[in-house]
N, C-alpha and C positions, 0 to 999 in steps of 0.2 A: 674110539667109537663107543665106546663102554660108559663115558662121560657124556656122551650124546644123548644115553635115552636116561642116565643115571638122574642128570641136571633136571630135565622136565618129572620125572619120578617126585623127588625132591621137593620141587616147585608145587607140583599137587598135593602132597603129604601136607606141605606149608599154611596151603591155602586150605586145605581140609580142617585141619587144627585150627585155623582162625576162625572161618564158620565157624567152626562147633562153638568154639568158647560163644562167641555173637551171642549165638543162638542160645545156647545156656545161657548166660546172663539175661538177654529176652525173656525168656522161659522165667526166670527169677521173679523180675518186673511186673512181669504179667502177672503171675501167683499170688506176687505183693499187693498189685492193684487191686486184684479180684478181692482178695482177704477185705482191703481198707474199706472197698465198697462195699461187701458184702453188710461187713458193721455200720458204715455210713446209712445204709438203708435200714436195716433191722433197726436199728436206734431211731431216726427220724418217726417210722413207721410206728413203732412202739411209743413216742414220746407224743406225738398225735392223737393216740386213741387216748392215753393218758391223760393229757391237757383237755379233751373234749369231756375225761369221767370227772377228772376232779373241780371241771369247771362248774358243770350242773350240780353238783353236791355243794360247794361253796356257795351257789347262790341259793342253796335251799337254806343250807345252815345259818349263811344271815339272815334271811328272814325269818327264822326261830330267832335268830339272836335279838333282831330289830320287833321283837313280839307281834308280827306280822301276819305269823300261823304259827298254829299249837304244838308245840313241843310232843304232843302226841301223835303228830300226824308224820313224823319223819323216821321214824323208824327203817319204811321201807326203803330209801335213800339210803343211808346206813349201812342195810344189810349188804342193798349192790355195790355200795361203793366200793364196801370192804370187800366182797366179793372180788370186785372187777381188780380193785389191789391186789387182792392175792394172787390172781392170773398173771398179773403184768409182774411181779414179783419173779414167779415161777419162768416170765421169758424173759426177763433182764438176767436171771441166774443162766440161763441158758443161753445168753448170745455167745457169739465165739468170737470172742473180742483179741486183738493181734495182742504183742506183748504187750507195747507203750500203750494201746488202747484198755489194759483191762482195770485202771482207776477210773477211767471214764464208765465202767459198767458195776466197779464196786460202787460207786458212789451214786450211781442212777439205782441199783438196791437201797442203800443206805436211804435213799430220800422215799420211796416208794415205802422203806420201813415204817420212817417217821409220819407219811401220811396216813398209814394204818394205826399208828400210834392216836392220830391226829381226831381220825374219828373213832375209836375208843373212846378219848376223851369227853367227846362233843356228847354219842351217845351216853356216858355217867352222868353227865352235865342235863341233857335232856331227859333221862330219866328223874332226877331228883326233881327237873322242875314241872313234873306230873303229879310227881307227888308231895309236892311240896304242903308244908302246915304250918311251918315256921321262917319268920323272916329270913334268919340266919342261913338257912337250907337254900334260899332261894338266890342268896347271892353268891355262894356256892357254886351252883348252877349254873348260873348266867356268867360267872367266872370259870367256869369249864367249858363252857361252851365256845367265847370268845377265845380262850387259848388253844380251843381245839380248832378253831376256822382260824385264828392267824398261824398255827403251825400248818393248817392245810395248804395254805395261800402261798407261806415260804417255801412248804416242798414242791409244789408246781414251780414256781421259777425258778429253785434250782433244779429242777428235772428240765424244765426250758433249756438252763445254763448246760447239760449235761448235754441237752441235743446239740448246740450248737459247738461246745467242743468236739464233740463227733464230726460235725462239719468240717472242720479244720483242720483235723486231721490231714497228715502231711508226707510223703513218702520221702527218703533220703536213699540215694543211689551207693554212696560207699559202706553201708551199715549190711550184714548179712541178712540174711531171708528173718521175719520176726521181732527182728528188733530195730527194722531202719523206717518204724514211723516216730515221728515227734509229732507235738501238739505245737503251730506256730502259737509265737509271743503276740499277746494283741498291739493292735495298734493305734498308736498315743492321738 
């Protein structure tokens, strides 16, 4: 008799224990997902406003560069840009990016670096060529300018490049909580 209520006892403890794991593991997945999206969005979202600040500044600085408008008149572009970099700097430092994710957000810093590098350079470039007196001075200038808008040019696409590996990002079921995203291999 003792085996009668022992067996169904048993059988529930069984079935309880397997829930639970389930569900734990659920629980994991979901954690995981929310994380991956969480970055997927914050990146897209930040990579957006970005590609919309360094777009209008690219086209102002070529036409400084194409002697189109005065080297004196860009300044104020300049200042926001660099501005606006420095903000998106300060939230790429801030995403909360999973483990496998956080080359994707050093590297969308590193580019956000080099665009502030980028108009530095443009502004030296523009300023000399305000004041320029001497031929020499001037092509100086217009050769800082030009390096400073193809360095701007290069760091938007690879910040593009950054968003879309954010996209691709990719959850793996047997890897624990944190380290089971990979970035898939592109496709040939």
């Amino acid at each position: 008799m003792q085996l009668a209520v022992l067996l169904p006892i048993t059988a529930f403890i069984a079935l309880a224990l397997a829930i639970a794991i389930v569900v734990r593991r659920a629980g994991r997945l979901v954690a995981r997902t929310r994380e991956v999206e969480g970055f997927r969005s914050g990146v897209r979202d930040l990579c957006a406003r970005i590609e919309t600040s360094l777009d209008g500044a690219a086209r102002r600085i070529d036409a400084v560069r194409r002697q189109t408008v005065g080297a004196d008149s860009i300044g104020p572009t300049l200042d926001a840009t660099r501005d606006a970099v420095g903000r998106y700097l300060e939230e790429a430092r801030a995403l909360n990016a999973p483990t496998a994710a956080q080359a994707i957000r050093d590297d969308l810093v590193e580019e956000l670096e080099r665009a502030g590098r980028a108009i530095d350079m443009v502004e030296h470039g523009a300023t000399i060529l305000v004041q320029v007196r001497r031929r020499g001075r001037e092509l100086e200038a217009q050769t800082a300018i030009k390096r400073g808008y193809l360095n701007l040019l290069h760091a938007r696409e690879a910040i593009a490049q950054q968003a879309q590996r954010a996209a691709e990002l990719d959850l793996s079921d047997d890897v624990p909580p944190n380290q089971a995203i990979s970035v898939r291999e592109p496709r040939p």
